[in-house]
BALO-816779 format. One record per residue: residue number from 0; z, y, x of N, C-alpha, C, O, CB in turn. Coordinates in pm, 1 decimal. Atoms other than C-alpha are relative to their C-alpha. Glycine has a CB too. Layout:
// BALO-816779
> i; n.up; n.north; n.east; ca.up; ca.north; ca.east; c.up; c.north; c.east; o.up; o.north; o.east; cb.up; cb.north; cb.east
> NUM; Z; Y; X; Z; Y; X; Z; Y; X; Z; Y; X; Z; Y; X
...
This chain:
// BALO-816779
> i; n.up; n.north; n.east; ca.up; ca.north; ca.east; c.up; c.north; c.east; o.up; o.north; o.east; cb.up; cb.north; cb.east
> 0; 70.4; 69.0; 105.2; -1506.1; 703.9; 1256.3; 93.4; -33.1; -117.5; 39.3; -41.0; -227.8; -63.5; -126.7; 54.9
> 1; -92.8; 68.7; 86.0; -1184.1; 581.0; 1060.9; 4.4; 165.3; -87.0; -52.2; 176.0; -195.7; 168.0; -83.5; 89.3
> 2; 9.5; -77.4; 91.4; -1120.5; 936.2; 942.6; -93.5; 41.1; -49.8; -78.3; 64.1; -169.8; 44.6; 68.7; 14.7
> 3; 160.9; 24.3; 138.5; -1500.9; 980.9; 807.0; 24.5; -114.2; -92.4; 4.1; -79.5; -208.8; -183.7; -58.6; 81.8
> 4; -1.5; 65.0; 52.9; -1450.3; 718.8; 669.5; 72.7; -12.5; -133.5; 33.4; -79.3; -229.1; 8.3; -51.4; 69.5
> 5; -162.8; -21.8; 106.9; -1102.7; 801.9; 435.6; 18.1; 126.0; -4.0; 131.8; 170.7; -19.4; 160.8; -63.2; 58.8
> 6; -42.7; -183.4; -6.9; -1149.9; 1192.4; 451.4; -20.2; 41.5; -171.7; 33.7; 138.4; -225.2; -150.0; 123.5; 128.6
> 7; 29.1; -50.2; 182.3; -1282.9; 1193.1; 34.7; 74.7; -79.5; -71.1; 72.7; -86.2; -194.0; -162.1; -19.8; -73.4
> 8; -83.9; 56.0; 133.9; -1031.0; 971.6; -70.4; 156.1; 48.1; 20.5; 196.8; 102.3; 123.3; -6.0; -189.7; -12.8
> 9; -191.1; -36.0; 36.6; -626.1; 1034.6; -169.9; 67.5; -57.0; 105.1; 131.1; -3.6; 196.0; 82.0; -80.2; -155.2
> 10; -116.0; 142.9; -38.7; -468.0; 703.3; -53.7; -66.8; -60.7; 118.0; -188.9; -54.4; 132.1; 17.4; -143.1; -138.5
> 11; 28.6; 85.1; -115.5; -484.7; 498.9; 264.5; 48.2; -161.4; -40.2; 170.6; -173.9; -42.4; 86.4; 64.7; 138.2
> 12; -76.3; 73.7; -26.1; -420.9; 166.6; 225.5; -24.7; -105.1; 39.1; -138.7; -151.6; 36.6; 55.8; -6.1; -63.7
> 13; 25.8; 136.7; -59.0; -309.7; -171.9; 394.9; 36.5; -93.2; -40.8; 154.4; -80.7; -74.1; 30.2; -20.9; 98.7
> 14; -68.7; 118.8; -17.5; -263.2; -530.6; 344.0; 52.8; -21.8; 131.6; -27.1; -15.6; 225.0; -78.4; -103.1; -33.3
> 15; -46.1; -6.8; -99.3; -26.4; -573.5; 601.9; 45.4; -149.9; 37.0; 153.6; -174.2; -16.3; 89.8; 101.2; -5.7
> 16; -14.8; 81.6; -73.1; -7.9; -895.0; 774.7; 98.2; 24.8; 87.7; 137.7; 141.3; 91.7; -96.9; -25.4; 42.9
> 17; -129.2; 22.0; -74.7; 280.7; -987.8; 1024.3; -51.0; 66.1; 188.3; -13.4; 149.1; 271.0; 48.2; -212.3; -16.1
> 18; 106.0; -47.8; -142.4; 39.2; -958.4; 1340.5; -44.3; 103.4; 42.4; -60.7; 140.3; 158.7; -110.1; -39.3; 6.4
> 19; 67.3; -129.7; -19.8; -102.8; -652.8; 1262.9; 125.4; 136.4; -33.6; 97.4; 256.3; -35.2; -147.1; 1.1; -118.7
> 20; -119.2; -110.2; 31.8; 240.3; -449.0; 1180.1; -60.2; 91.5; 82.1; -139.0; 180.8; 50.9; 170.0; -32.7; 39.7
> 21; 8.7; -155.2; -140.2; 223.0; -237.2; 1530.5; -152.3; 46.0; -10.4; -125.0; 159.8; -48.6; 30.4; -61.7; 220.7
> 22; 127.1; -52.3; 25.9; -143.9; -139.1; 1496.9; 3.9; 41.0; -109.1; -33.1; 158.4; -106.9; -101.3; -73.9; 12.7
> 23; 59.6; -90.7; 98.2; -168.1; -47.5; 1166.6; 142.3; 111.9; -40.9; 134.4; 204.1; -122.1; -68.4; -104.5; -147.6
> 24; -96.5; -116.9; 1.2; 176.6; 149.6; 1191.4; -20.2; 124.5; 82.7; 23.6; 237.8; 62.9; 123.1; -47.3; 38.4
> 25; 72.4; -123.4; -93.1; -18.7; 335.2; 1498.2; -108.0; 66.4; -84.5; -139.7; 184.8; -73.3; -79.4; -60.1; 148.1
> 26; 149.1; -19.6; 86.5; -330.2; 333.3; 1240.5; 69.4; 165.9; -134.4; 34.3; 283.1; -148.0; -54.0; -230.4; -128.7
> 27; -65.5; -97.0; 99.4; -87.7; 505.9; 939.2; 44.4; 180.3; 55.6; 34.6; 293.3; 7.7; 149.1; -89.3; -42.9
> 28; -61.4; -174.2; -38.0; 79.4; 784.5; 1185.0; -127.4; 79.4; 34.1; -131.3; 202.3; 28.8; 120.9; 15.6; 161.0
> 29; 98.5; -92.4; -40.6; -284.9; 853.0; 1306.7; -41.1; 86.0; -108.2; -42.1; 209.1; -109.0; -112.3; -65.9; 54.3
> 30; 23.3; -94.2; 120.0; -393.1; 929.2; 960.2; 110.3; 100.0; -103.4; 73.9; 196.2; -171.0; -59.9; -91.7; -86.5
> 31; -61.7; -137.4; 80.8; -66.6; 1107.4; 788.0; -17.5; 110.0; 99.7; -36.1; 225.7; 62.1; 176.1; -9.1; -46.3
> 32; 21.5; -158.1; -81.3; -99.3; 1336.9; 1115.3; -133.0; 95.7; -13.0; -134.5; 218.8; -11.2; 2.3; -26.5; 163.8
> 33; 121.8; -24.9; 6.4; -440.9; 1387.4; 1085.2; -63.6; 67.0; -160.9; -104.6; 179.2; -190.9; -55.6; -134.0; 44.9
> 34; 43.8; -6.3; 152.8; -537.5; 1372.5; 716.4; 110.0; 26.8; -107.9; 83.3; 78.6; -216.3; -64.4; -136.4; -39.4
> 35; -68.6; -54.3; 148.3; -209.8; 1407.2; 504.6; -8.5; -80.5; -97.7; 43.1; -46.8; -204.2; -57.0; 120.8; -61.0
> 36; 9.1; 76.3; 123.2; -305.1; 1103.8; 296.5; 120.6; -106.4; -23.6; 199.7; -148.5; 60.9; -136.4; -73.7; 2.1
> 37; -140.9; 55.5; 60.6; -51.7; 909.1; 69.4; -32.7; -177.4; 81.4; -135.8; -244.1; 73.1; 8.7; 9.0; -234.8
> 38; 37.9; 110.9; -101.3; -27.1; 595.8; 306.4; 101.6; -120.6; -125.5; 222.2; -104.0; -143.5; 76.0; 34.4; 217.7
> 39; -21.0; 109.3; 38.2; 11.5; 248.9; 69.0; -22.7; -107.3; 94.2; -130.5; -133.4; 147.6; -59.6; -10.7; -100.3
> 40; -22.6; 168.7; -74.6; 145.2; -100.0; 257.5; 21.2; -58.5; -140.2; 80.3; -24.1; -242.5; 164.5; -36.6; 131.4
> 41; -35.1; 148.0; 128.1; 116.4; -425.0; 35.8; 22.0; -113.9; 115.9; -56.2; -163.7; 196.9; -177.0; -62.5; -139.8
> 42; -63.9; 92.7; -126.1; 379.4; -657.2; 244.3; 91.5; -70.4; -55.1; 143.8; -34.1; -160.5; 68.2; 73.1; 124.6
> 43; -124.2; 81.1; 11.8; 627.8; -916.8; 238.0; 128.7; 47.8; 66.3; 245.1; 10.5; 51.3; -27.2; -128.7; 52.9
> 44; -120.3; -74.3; -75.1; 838.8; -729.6; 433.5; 24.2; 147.6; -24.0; 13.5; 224.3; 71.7; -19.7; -10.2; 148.7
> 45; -32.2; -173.4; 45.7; 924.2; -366.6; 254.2; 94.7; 75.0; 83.4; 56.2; 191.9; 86.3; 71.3; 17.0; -152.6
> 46; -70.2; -58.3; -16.4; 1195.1; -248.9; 422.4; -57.3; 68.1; 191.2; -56.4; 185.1; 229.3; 129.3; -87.3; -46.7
> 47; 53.9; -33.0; -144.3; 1051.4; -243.8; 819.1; -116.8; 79.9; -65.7; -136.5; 187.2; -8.7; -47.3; -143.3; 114.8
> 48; 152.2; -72.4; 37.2; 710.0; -113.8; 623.3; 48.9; 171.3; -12.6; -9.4; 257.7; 52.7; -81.0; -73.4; -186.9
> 49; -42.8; -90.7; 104.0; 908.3; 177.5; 419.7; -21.8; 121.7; 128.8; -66.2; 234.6; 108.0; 178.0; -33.1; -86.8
> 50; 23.1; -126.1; -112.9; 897.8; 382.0; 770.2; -140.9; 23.3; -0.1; -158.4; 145.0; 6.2; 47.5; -33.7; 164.6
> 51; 144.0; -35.7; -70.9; 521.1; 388.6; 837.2; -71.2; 10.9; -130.1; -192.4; 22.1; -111.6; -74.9; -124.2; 116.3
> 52; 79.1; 12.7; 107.9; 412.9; 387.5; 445.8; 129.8; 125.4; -110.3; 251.5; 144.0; -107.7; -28.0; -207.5; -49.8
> 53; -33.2; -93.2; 132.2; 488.7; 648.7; 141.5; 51.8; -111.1; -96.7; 166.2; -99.9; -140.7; -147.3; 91.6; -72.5
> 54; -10.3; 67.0; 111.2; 450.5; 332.3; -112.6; -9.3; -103.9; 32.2; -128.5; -134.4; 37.6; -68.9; 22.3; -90.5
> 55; 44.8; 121.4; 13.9; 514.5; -38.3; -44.7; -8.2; -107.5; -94.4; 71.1; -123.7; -187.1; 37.1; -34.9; 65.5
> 56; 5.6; 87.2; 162.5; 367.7; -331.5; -266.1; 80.3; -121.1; 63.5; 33.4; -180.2; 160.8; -193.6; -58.0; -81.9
> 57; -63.4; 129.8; 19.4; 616.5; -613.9; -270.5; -93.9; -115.5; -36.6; -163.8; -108.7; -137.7; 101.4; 13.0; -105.1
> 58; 100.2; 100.0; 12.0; 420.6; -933.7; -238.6; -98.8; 48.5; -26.7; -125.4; 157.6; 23.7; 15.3; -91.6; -78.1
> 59; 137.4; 11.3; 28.1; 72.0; -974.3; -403.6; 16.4; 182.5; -84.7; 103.8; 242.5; -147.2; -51.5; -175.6; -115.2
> 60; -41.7; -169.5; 25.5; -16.3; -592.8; -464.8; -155.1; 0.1; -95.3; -239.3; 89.2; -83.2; 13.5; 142.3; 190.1
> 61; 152.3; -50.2; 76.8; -332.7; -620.7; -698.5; 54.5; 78.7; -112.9; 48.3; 201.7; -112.0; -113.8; -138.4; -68.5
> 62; 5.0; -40.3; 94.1; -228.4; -570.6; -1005.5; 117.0; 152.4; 8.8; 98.4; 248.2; -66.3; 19.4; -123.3; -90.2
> 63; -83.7; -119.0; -34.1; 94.3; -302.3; -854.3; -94.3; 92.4; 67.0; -77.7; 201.6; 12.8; 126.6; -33.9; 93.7
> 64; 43.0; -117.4; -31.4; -134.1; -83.3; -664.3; -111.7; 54.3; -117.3; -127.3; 174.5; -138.8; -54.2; -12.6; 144.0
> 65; 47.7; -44.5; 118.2; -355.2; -71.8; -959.4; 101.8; 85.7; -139.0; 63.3; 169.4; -220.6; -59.0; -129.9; -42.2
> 66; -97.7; -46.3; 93.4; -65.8; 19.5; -1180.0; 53.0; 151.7; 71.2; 67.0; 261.3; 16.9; 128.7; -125.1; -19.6
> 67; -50.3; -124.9; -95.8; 58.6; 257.7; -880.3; -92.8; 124.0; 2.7; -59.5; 241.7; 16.4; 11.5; -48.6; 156.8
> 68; 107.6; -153.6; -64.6; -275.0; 478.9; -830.2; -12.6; 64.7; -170.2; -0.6; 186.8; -179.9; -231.0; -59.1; 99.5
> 69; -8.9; -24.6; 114.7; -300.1; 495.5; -1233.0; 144.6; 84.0; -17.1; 142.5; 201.0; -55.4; -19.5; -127.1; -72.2
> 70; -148.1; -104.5; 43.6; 79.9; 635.8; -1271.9; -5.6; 73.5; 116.1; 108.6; 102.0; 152.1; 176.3; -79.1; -20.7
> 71; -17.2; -129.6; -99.5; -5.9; 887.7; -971.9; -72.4; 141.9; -55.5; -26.5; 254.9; -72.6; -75.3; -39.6; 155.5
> 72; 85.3; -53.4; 68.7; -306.1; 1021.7; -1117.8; 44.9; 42.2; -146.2; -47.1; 113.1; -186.9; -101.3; -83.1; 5.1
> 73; -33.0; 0.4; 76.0; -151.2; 1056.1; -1418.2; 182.7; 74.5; -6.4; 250.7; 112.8; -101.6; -46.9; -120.2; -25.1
> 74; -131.5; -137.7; -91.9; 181.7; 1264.2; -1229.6; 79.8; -116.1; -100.5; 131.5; -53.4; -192.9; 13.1; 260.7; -46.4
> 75; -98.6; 80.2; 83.7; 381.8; 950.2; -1424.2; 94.5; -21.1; 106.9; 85.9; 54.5; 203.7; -55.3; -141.5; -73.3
> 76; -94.2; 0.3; -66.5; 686.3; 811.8; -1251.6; 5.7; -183.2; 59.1; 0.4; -293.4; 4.4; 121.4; 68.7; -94.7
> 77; 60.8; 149.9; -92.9; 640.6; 515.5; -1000.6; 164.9; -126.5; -10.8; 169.6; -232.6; 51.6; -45.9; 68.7; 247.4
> 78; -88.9; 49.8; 9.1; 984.6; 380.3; -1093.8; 33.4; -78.6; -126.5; 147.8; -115.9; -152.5; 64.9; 78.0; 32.3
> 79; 8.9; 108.7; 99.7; 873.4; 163.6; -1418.6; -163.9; -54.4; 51.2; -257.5; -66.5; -27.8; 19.6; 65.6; -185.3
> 80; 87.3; 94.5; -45.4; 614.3; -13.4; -1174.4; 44.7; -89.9; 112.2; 79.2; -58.7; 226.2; -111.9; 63.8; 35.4
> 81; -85.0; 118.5; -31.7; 733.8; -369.9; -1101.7; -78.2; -1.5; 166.4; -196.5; 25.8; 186.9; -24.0; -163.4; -126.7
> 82; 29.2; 42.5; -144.8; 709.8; -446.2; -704.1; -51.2; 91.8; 107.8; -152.3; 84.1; 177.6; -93.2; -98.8; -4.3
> 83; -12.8; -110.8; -32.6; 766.6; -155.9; -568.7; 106.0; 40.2; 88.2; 216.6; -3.4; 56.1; -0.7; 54.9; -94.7
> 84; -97.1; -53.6; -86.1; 962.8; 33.4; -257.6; -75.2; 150.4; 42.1; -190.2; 170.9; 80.9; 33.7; -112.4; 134.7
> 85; 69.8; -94.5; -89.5; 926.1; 369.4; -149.0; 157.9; 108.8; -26.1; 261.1; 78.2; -85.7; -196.2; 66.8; -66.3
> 86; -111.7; -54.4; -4.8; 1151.2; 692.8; -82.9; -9.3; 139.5; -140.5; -103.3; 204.9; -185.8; 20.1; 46.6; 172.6
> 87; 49.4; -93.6; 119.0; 1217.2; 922.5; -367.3; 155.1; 124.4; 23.5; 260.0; 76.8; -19.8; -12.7; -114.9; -200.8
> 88; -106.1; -92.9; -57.8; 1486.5; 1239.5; -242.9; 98.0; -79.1; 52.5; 206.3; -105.4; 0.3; 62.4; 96.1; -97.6
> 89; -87.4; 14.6; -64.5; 1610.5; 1091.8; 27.5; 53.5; -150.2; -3.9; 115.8; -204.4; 87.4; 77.6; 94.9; -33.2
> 90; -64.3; 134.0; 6.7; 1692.7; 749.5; -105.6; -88.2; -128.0; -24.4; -181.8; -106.6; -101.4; 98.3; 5.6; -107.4
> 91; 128.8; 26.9; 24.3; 1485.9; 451.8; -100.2; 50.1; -105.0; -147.9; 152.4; -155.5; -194.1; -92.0; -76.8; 152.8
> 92; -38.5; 89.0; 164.5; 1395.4; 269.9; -450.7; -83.1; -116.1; 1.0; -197.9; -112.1; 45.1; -45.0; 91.6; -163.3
> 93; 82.9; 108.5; 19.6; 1292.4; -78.3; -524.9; 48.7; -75.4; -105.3; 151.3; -142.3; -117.1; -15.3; -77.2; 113.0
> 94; 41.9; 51.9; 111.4; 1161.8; -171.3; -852.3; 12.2; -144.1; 2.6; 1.2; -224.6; 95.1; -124.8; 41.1; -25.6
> 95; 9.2; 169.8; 53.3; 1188.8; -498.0; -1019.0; -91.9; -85.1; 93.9; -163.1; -30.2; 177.9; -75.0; -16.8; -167.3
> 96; 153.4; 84.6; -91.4; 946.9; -788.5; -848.6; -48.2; -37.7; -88.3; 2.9; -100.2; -181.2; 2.6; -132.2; 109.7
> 97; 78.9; 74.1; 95.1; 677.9; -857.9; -1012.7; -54.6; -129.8; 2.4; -92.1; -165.0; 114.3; -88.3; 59.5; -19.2
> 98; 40.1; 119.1; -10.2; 564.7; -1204.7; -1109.9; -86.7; -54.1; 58.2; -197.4; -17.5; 18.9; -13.2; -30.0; -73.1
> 99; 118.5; 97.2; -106.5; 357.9; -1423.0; -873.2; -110.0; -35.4; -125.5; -75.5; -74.3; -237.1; 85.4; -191.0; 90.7
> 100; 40.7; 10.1; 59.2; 42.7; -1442.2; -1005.9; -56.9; -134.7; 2.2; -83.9; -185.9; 110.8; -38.9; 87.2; -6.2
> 101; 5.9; 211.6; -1.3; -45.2; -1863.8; -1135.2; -162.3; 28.5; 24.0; -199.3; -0.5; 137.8; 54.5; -136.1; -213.4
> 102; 149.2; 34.4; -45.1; -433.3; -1830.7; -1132.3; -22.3; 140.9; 91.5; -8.6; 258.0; 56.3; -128.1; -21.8; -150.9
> 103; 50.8; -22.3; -73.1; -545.6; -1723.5; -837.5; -174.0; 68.0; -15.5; -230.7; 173.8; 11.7; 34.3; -102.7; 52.3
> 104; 195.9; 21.7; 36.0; -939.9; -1766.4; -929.2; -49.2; 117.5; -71.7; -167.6; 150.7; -77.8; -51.0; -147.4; -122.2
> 105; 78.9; -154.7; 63.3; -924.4; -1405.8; -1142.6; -23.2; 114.5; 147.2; -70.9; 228.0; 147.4; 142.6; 102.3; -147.5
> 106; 3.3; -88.3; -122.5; -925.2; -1242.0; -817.9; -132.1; -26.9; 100.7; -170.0; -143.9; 96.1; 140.4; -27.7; 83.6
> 107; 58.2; 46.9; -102.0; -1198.2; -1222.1; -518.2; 35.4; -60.4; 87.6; 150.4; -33.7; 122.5; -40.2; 56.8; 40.6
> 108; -2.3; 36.8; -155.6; -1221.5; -1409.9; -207.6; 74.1; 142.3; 112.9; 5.4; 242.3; 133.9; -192.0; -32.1; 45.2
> 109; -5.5; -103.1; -92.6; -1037.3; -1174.6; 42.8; -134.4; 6.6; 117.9; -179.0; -97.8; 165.6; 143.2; -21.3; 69.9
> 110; 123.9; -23.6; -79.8; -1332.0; -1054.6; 265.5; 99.2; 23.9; 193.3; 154.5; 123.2; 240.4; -108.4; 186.1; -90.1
> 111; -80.7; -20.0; -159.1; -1166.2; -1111.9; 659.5; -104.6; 75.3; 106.9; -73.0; 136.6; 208.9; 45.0; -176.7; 80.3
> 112; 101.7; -54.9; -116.4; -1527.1; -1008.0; 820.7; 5.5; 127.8; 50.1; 19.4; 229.9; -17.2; -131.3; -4.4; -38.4
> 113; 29.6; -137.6; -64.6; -1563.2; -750.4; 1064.1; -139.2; 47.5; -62.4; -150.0; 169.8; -53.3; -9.5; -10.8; 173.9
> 114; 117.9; -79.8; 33.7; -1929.4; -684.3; 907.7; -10.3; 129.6; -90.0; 4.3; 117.0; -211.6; -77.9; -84.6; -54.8
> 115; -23.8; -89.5; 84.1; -1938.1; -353.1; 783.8; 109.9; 42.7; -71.0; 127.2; 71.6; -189.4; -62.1; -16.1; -60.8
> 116; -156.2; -23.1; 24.6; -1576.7; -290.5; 819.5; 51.9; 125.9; 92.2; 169.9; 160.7; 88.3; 91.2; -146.2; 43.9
């Protein structure tokens, strides 16, 4: 069901919680083996992530994975987008951090429900 689910899109990706590391690092190898898709983590912890993910977002990843899928699509270069880790020949790179964002309230409610998940 997970790969129906992610078979028409590019990117995979997770908010990665502390709890859920080992599952969704089993979740990532199922799908690069399977599908080949560019696997994005948005974590507090980049460097343990950098194995099981192509692209991790340093802290709060709204406005970086938005910036990230825009400079992919666009064949730009992911190394003038702030809060950023990933490997680029062999070596890994991590971009500036980007600023914590002060209002909260432009953003949704994260949705935690299993309904239609």
């Amino acid at each position: 069901m997970l790969l129906e689910l992610i078979r028409g899109y590019d990117i995979a990706g997770f908010s990665v919680l502390t709890q859920f590391y080992e599952p969704l690092a089993d979740i990532a190898a199922f799908i690069r083996e399977r599908l080949h898709k560019l696997i994005v983590w948005a974590t507090t912890s980049p460097e343990s992530c950098l194995t099981h993910a192509d692209i991790v977002c340093i802290g709060d990843g709204e406005e970086t994975l938005l910036n990230s899928i825009k400079t992919i699509q666009s064949n730009g270069t992911l190394e003038k987008i702030a809060g950023l880790m990933f490997q680029k020949n062999g070596q890994t790179i991590q971009t500036s951090l980007r600023h914590f964002e002060r209002d909260l309230d432009r953003y949704p409610v994260p949705d935690f429900s299993f309904k239609e998940h």
